[in-house]
C-alpha positions in Angstrom: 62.5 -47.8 -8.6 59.2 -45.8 -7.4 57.9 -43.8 -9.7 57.4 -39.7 -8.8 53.7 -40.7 -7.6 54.7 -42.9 -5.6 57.0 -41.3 -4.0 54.8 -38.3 -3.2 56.9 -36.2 -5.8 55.1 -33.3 -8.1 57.1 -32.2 -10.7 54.6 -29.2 -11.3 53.6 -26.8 -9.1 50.1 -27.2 -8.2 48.6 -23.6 -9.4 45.1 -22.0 -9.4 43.6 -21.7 -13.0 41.5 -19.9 -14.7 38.2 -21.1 -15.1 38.5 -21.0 -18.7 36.5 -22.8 -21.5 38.4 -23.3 -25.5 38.2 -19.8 -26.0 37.2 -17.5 -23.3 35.6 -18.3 -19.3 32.4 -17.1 -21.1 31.4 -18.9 -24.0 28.6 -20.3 -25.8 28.5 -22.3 -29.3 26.0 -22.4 -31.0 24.8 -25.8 -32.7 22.2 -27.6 -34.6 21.2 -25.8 -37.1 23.2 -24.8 -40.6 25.7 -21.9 -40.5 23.8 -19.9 -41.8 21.3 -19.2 -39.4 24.3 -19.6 -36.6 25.8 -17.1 -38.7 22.7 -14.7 -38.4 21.4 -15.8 -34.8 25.5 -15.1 -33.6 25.1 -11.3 -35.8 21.7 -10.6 -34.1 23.0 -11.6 -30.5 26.0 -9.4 -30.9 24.2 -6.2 -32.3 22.2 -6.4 -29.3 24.5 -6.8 -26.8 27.5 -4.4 -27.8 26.8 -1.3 -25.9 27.1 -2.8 -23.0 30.1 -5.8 -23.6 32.3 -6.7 -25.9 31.5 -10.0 -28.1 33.9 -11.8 -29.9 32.5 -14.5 -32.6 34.3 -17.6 -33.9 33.7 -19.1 -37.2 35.2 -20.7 -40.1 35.6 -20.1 -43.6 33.5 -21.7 -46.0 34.9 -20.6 -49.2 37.3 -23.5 -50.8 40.2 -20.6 -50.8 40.5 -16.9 -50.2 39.7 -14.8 -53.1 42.3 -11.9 -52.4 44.9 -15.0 -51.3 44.7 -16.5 -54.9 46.6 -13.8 -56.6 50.1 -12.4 -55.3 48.4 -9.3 -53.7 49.4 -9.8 -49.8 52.3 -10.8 -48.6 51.2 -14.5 -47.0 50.8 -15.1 -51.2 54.7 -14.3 -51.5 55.3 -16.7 -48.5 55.2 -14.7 -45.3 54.0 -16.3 -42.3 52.8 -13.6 -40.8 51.1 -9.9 -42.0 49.3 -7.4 -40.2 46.8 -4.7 -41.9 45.7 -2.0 -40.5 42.2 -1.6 -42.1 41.6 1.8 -40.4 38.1 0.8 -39.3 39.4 -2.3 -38.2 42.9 -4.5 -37.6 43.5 -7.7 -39.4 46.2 -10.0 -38.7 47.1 -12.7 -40.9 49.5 -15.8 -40.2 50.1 -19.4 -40.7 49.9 -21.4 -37.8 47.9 -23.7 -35.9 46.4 -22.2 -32.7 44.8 -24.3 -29.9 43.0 -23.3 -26.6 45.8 -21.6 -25.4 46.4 -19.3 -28.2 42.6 -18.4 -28.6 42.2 -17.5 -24.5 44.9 -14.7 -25.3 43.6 -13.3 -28.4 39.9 -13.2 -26.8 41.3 -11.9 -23.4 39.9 -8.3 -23.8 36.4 -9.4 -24.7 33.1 -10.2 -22.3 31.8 -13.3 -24.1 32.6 -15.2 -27.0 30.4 -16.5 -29.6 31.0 -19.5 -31.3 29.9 -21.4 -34.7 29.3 -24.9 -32.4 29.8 -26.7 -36.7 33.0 -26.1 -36.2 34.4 -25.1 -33.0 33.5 -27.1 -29.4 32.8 -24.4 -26.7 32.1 -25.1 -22.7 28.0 -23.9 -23.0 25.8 -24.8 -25.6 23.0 -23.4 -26.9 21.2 -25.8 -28.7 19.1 -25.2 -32.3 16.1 -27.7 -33.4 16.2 -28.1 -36.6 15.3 -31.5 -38.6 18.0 -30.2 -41.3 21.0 -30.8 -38.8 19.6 -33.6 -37.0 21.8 -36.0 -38.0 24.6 -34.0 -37.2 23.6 -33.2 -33.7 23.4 -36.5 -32.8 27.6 -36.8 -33.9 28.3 -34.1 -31.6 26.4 -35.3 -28.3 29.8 -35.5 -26.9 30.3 -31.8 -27.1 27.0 -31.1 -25.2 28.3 -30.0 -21.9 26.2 -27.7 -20.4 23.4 -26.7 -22.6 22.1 -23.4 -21.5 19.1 -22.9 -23.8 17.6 -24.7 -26.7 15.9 -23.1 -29.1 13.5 -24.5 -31.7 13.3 -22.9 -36.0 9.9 -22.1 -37.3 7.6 -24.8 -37.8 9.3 -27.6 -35.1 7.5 -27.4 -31.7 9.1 -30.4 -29.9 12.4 -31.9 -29.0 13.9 -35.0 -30.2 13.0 -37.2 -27.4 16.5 -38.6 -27.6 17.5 -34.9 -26.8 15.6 -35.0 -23.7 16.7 -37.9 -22.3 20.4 -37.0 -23.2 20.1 -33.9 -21.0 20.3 -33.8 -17.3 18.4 -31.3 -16.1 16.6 -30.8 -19.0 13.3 -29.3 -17.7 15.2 -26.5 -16.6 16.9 -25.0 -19.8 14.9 -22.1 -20.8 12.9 -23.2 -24.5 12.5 -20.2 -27.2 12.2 -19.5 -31.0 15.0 -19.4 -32.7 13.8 -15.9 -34.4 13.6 -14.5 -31.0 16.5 -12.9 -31.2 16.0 -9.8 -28.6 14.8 -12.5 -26.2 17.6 -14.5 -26.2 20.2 -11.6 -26.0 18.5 -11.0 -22.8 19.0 -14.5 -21.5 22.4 -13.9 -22.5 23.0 -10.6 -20.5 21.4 -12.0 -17.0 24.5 -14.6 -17.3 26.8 -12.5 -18.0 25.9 -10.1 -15.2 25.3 -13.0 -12.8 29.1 -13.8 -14.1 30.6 -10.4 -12.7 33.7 -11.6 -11.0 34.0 -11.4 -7.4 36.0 -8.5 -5.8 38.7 -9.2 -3.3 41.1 -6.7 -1.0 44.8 -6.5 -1.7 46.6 -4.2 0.9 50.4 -3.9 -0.1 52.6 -3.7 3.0 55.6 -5.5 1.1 57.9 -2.8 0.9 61.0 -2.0 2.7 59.8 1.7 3.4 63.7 2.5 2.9 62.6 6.5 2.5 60.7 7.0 5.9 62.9 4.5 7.7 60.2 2.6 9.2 57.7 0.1 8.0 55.3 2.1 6.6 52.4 -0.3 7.4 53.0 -0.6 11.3 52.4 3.5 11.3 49.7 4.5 13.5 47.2 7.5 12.1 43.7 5.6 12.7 44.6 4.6 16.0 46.1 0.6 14.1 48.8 -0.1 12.2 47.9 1.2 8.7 47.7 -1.7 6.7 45.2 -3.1 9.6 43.3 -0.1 8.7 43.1 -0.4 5.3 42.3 -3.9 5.3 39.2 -2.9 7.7 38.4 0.0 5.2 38.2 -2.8 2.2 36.4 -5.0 4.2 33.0 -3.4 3.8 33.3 -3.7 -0.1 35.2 -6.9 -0.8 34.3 -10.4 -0.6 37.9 -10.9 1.4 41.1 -9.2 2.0 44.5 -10.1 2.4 47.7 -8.0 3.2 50.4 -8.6 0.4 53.6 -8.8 2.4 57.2 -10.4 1.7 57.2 -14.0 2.9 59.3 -12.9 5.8 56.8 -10.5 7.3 53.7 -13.7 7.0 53.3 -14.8 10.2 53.5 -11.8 11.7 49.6 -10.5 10.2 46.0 -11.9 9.8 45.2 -12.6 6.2 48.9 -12.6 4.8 49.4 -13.3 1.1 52.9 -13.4 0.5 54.8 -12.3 -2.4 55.8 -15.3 -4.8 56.8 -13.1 -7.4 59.6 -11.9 -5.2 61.7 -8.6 -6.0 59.1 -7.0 -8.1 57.1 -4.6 -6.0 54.1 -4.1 -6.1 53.7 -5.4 -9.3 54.9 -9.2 -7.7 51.9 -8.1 -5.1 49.6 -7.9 -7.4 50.4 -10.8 -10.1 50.7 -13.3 -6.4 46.9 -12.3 -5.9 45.9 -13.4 -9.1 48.2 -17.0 -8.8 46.1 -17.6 -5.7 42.8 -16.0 -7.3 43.2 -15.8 -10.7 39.1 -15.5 -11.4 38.6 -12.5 -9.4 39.0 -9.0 -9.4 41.3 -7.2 -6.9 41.3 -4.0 -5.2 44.7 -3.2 -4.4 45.2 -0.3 -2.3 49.2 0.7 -1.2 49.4 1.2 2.9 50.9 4.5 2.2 48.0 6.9 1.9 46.8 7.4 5.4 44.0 9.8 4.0 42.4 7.0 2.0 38.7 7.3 3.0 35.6 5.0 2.4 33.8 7.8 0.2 37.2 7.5 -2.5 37.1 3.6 -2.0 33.3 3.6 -2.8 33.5 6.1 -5.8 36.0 3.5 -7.4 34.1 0.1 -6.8 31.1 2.5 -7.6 32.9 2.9 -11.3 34.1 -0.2 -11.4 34.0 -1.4 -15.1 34.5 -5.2 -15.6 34.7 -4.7 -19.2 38.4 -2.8 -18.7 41.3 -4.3 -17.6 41.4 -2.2 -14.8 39.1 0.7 -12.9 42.1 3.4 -11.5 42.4 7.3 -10.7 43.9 9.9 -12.4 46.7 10.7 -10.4 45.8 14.4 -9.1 49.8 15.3 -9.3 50.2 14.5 -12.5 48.2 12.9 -16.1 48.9 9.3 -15.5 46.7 6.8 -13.5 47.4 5.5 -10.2 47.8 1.8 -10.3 48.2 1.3 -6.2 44.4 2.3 -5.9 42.7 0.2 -8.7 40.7 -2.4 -9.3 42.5 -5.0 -11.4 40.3 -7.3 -13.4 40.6 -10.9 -14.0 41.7 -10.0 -17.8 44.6 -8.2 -16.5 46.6 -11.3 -15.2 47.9 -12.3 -18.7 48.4 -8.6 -19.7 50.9 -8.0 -16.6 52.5 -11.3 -17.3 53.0 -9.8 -20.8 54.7 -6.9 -19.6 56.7 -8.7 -17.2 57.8 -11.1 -20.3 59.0 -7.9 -22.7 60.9 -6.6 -19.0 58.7 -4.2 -17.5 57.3 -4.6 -14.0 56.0 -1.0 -13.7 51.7 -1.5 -12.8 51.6 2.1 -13.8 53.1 1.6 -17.6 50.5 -1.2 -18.2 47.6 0.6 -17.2 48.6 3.4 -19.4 49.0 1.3 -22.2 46.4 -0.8 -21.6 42.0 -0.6 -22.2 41.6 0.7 -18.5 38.8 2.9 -16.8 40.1 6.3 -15.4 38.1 8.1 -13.0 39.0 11.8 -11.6 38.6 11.2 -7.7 35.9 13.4 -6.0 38.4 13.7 -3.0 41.9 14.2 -4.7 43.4 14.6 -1.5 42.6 11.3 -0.4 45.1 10.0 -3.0 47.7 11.6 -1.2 50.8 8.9 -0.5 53.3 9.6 2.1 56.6 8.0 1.8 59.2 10.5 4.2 58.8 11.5 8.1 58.2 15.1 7.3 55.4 13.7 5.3 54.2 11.7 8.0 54.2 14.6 10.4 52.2 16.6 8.1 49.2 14.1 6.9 49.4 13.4 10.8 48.4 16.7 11.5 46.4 16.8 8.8 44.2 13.8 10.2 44.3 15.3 14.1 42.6 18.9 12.8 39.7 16.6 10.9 39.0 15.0 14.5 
């Protein structure tokens, strides 16, 4: 009998993914040198670059056994499996498991970079350390030296091993520098990771059924086009690309459709079908129901934007809680809707409030104004004819 291949048959579907590496899509380890000076070099990096991202580090634990683990003073000592301390300054969580890649990606998700003790833990960049101590052991991990972004040398070496060199394609272009440079080599650091500011893409959402103003709310006409055409147009001048979210019965009917393939869930199935298609960019998702929408709001937002967050939104000007249908939705917040939607909740609005999210008080609030009823329609309408 053919097998699935050859019969042209995918079990899986084939799905966009993240461009992640072991722990994070921006990661370095750090290798070649003993842990201590990882250790410090990681501490230096970090103290250097935290006003501006968040850095996670990874590391193991030298000690033979935990100290406060020997007596019966927590509970894992008693046999739990899992225990959580709040340590007021900080959180710790302890538990007894095994994690891989896909474990660490979710528990680094909120953080900019990760940096990683390359001893003990592979990572996709490298930053390589010269030091005759750890020779030897460099050469056992050539394997692991995937894309070496920097090499750096300790005091006293001022060459590479030529076996180095020649391992390394490209290796005339990796920036060289002291390993006690540490202010020089956060800098390096913080070019990539503002060279590595995702990309921004439009999301209009025209999905809906409109059932309250009895009409497709999209097709309305107060810019002279069908509003989600305008809106589209409007996002054009900030965003890489845009697409109109739609059901899969409305597609062929628009330019740029992306239809819903998390059907039946709103908006929120608008938004979580941009990232399946995207899932390394950022989205600006703007609802086709606010017809006073203008470029000066739109620009104020991507203005704001803050990559660091989960999201960039408004503060709704009717009430205290942030408006998820004009946001920018960060390539972090993928997993975090997919949370939600895992514990039953598919409300955009209830993750950005309980979420790390940038909130912004719009300069224009009226601009934020949605219209969902005729009378409404007629109003903004009028509205829109006294402004021209």
């Amino acid at each position: 009998m053919p097998s699935d291949k050859e019969q042209g048959h995918q079990k899986h579907a084939k799905l966009a993914r993240p461009d992640f590496g072991h722990f994070h899509r921006r990661e370095w380890a750090i290798v070649g040198t003993p842990c201590g000076n990882i250790k410090k070099l990681a501490y230096g990096i970090i103290d250097r670059l935290s006003d501006s991202y968040r850095v996670g580090y990874v590391d193991a634990d030298h000690a033979a056994a935990n100290k406060e683990g020997q007596g019966k003073h927590n509970a894992m000592a008693h046999g739990a499996r899992m225990e959580y301390t709040d340590k007021i300054s900080y959180h710790r969580l302890d538990f007894d498991a095994k994690l891989d890649s896909y474990q660490y990606r979710t528990y680094f998700n909120e953080q900019d970079a990760v940096i990683v003790n390359g001893n003990h833990f592979p990572a996709r960049r490298q930053i390589v350390v010269i030091d005759p101590k750890k020779e030897d052991s460099l050469k056992r991990r050539l394997d692991q030296l995937t894309d070496v972004r920097l090499i750096l040398l300790v005091e006293g070496v001022n060459e590479v091993y030529p076996w180095l060199r020649e391992k390394l394609e490209g290796f005339s272009n990796i920036p060289l520098m002291k390993l006690q440079d540490e202010a020089g080599i956060a800098i390096l650091l913080e070019k990539e990771l503002a060279a590595a500011k995702p990309p921004l893409y439009g999301l209009v959402l025209a999905g809906g059924k409109s059932e309250r103003m009895g009409r497709d709310k999209g097709l309305i006409e107060y810019h002279g086009q069908p509003q989600r055409e305008h809106v589209a147009e409007l996002l054009s001048h900030f965003c890489k690309e845009t697409f109109i979210s739609c059901r899969p019965d409305q597609a062929e009917e628009m330019k740029n459709a992306l239809p819903d393939t998390f059907t039946g869930l709103g908006p929120f199935g608008g938004i979580l079908s941009a990232f399946r298609e995207q899932p390394d960019a950022a989205w600006l998702v703007i609802a086709c129901d606010l017809p006073l929408l203008d470029e000066h709001t739109v620009s104020q937002l991507v203005g704001f934007r803050n990559p660091s967050k989960a999201a960039t939104a408004f503060n709704s000007p009717a009430s205290e809680f942030p408006e998820p249908l004009i946001a920018i939705w960060e390539p972090r917040s993928y997993p975090i809707l997919l949370q939600f939607l895992a514990q039953g909740y598919s409300c955009p609005r209830k993750v950005l409030i309980n979420s790390n999210v940038e909130l912004l008080d719009a300069e224009r609030p009226e601009a934020l104004r949605n219209v969902n009823k005729p009378d409404e329609m007629e109003d903004v309408k009028a509205v829109i004819n006294q402004k021209t």
